[in-house]
N, C-alpha and C positions, 0 to 999 in steps of 0.2 A: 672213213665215215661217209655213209650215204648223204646225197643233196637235199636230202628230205627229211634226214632226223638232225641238218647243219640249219634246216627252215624252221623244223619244228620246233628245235633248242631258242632260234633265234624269235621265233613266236613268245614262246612261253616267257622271256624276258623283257618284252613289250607289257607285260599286263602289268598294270599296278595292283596296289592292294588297298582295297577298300579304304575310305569312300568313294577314291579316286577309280576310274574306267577305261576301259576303250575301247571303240566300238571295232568290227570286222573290217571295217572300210579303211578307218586309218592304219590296222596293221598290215591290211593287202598295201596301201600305198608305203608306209612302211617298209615293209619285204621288198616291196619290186627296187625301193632305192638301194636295198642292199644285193641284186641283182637275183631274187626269186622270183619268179613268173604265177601266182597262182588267183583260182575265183574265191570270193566272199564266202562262197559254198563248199566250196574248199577246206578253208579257217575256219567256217562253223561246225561241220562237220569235227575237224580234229580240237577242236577245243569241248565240243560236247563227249567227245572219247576221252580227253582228259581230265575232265572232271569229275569224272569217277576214282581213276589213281591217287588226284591232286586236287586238293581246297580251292577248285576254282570256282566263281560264281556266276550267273548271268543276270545283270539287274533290266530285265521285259517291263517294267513298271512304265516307264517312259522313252521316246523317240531320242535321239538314237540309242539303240539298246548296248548295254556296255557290259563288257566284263573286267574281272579284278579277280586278285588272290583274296579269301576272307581277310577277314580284319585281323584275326585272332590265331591265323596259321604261323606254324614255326617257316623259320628261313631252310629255301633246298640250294645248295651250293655247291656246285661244281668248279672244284672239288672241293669234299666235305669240309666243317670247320674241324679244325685238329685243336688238342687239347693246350697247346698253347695260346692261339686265338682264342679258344672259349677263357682262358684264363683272364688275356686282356681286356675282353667285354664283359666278363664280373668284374673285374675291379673298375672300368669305366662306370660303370653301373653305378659301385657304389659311391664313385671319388668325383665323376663330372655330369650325373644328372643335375646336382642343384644350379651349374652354370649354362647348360645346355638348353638352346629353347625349347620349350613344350612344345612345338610339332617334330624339332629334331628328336624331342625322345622318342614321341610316337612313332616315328619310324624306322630309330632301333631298336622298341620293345622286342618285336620278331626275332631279332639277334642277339638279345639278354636270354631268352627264354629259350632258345636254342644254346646258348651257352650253357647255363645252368643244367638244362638235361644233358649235355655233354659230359658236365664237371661230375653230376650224381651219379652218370654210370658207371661212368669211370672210377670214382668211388665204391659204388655196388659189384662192382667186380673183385677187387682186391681188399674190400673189408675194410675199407678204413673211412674218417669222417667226412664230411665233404669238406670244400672250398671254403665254404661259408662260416666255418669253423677254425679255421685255420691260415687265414688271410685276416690281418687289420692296419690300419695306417694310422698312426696316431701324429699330433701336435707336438714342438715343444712347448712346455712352461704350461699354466696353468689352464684346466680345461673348461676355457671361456663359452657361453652360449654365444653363437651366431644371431646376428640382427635379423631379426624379421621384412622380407622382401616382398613385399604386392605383387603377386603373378600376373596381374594386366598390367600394373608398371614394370615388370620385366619381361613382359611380351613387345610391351610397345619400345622399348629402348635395343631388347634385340631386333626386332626389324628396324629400325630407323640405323643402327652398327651395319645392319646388313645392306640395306640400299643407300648409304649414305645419307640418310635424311635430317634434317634439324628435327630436332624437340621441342614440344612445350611442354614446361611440368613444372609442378608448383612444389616448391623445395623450404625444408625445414631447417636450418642453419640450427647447427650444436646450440642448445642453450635457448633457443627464441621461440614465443610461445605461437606463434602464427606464419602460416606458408608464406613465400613471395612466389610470384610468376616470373618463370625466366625464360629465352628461347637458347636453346642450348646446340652446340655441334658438336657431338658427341664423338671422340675422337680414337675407344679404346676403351677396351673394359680389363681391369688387373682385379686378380683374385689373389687378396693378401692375407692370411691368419683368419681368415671368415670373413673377410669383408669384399663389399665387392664397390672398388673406385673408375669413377670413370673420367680422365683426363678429356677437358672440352675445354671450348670457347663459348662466351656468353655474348648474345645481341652480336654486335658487330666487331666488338674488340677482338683483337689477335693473339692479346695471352691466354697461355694456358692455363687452365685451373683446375683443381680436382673438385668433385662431386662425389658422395657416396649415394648406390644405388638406395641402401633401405631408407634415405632421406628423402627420395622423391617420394612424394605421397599422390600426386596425380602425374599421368606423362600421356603427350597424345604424339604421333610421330606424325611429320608435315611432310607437306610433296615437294619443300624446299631442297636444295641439295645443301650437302654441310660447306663451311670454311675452311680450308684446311690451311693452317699457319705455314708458312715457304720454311720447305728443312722441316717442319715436322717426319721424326720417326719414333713410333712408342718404345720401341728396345732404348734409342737414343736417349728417352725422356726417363726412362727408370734406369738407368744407369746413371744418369746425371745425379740420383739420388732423394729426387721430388719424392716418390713416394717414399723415402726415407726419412721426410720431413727436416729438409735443406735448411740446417744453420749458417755454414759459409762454406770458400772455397776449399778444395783438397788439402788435407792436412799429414804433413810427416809424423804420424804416430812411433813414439819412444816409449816404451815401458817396462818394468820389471814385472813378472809373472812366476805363480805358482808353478809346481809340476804338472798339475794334474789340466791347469789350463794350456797349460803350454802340449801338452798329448792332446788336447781335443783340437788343438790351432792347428794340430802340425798334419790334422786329416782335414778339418774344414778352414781354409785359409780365409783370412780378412781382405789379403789382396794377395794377384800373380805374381809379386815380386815381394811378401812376407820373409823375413829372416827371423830366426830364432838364435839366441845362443848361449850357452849354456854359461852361467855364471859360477858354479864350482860350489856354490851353496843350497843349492837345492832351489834357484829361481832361474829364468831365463829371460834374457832381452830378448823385447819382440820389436821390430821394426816393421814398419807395414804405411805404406799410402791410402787411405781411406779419405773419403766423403766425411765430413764433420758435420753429422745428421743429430736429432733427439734422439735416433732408435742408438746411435750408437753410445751417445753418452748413457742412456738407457739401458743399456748391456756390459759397459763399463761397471753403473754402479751395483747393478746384481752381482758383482765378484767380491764385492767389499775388499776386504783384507788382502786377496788372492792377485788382486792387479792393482801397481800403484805408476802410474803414469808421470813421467819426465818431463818428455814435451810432446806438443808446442805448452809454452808457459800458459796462454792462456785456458786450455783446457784443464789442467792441473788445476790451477787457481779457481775456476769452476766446480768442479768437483770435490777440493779440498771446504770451499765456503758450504756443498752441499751435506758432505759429510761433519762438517762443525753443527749445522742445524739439525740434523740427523738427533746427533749426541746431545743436543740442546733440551732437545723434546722427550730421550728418553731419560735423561738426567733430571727432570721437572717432574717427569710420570712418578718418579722411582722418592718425592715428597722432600 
C-alpha cells in the first residue's frame, strides 16, 4: 500500500461527524505526528475530491473552517461490518439504548443504521424476514411497565458516573409526598428488572446507600469530585446481596423440592456449590449457600407447594407464619 493512500486513509479518520469539525491545519499537524509530511493545500485539495465519493462536508460559515462527516451518513469500516456485528448492534440497539447516554447514542446511531441495512439485505437476498422479526428478549414473571426516568436527570447523573462528580438532586423517597435535597456520590449505576439503582453516599457519610434513578426528580452534577468509601467494589457490593435486599448473613439453605423445580435448579443454580438429590419419591433435596435476601424468600414463596424448606429453622418458621396468613385471608374470602 502506497504512503499516500496509508495518509489519506489516515486523514479520512481524523474527520468527525457532525456537529463536531476540524480544520486542515489540525490534520496537517495531525499527519506530520504520525510521520506524513504534507501542505494544508494538500488536504484541501484531497478532501474536496472526496467529497464527492463520501458524505463529507465543509462548514465556510465560520473561521476556522472545519470539516466533518454529515450527520446522518451511515458508518465506512474497514473492514466491512459482517452480519454478526450487524447482529450485535441491533440487539444493542434494542436492549442498551434506554441505559446509554444520549450523546453515546448519538454517536452509534451511524452504526445501528448501518447495521440494519446489513441485517435487510441480507434478508432480501435469501427471501426471508428480517432481524427485527425474529429476535426478542423477554423478562421473567410478570410483564411490569418500567419507571419513568427524566432525560436531563439521566444526562446529569450520567456525566457526573462519568467524571466522577457528586450530585445535587432532589429525591422522592417511596411513599413521601415531597422531594429532600441531597448531595450525592454516585458510585454505580445497576440495571435490575427495569429499574435502574444507583449505589452512593450521601453529604459526607461513608455508607453506602441505594437511590433509584426514576426517584430523582431534579439532579445537577457539581465540579466536586465523589467519595469513594476505602474497599469499595460495585461487583463486590451486589454480590454482597444489597441489591437483593439483605435480611442477614449467608444461610445453609435445606429443602425438599418438586421435579420440575429441581430441572430448572439443575440448569440455573442458586449457588456454585448447589447439590440436589434425589429423594426416590419424585422430590429432591436441594442444598445450596445463599444470601438470605426478601427477593429470595420472595422466590421461595412463588413455589407454594413445590418447595417446602427444612433449614435454617428460622426461615421455615418465616414462611410457614406467611403461608398460615395466606390461608387465613383466603378462608375469610370464601364467607
Amino acid at each position: 500500500m502506497s504512503d499516500t493512500v496509508l495518509r489519506q486513509w489516515a486523514m479520512l479518520r481524523m474527520v468527525p461527524r457532525s456537529p463536531s469539525k476540524i480544520s486542515t491545519l489540525q490534520i496537517m499537524n495531525n499527519l506530520a505526528e504520525q510521520g506524513f509530511t504534507i501542505s494544508q493545500r494538500s488536504i484541501q485539495r484531497d478532501l474536496d475530491k472526496f467529497s464527492v465519493p463520501f458524505p463529507l462536508e465543509c462548514d465556510d460559515m465560520s473561521k476556522p473552517f472545519g470539516w466533518s462527516w454529515r450527520k446522518d451518513s451511515p458508518t465506512i469500516d474497514i473492514p466491512g461490518m459482517d452480519s454478526h456485528t450487524a447482529l450485535a448492534f441491533y440487539l444493542a440497539e434494542q436492549h442498551l439504548e434506554p441505559i446509554l447516554p444520549r450523546e453515546t447514542v448519538k454517536k452509534l446511531k451511524p452504526h445501528f443504521l448501518t447495521a440494519k441495512n446489513i441485517l435487510n439485505e441480507i434478508s432480501g437476498s435469501v427471501g426471508t424476514n428480517t432481524w427485527a422479526n425474529k429476535v426478542r428478549v423477554i423478562r421473567q414473571g410478570p410483564d411490569l411497565s418500567t419507571p419513568e426516568v427524566d432525560s436531563d436527570v439521566q444526562e446529569q447523573v450520567y456525566t457526573a458516573l462519568l467524571h466522577n462528580h457528586k450530585l445535587e438532586i432532589q429525591y422522592k423517597k417511596r411513599g413521601a409526598k415531597q422531594t429532600k435535597t441531597y448531595t450525592i456520590s454516585p458510585l454505580g449505576l445497576v440495571l435490575k428488572n427495569g429499574i435502574f439503582y444507583i449505589p452512593c453516599t450521601v453529604f459526607d457519610y461513608e455508607d453506602v446507600r441505594l437511590m433509584t434513578l426514576h426517584r430523582i426528580k431534579e439532579a445537577k452534577a457539581t465540579d466536586n469530585m465523589i467519595a469513594v468509601p476505602k474497599g469499595f467494589d460495585l461487583d463486590a457490593y451486589i454480590q454482597s446481596g444489597e441489591l437483593s435486599f439483605l435480611i442477614g448473613d449467608k444461610i445453609n439453605l435445606k429443602a425438599n423440592i418438586g421435579k420440575h423445580v429441581a430441572h430448572h435448579l439443575s440448569e440455573r443454580k442458586l449457588s456454585p456449590k448447589q447439590t440436589l438429590k434425589d429423594n426416590g419419591d419424585g422430590t429432591f433435596l436441594l442444598q445450596a449457600t445463599v444470601n438470605d435476601t426478601s427477593e429470595l424468600r420472595f422466590w421461595l414463596r412463588g413455589y407454594d407447594e413445590q418447595i417446602e424448606v427444612l433449614e435454617p429453622k428460622e426461615l421455615r418458621d418465616d414462611l410457614y407464619r406467611s403461608a398460615q396468613a395466606q390461608i387465613k385471608k383466603y378462608e375469610a374470602s370464601q364467607g
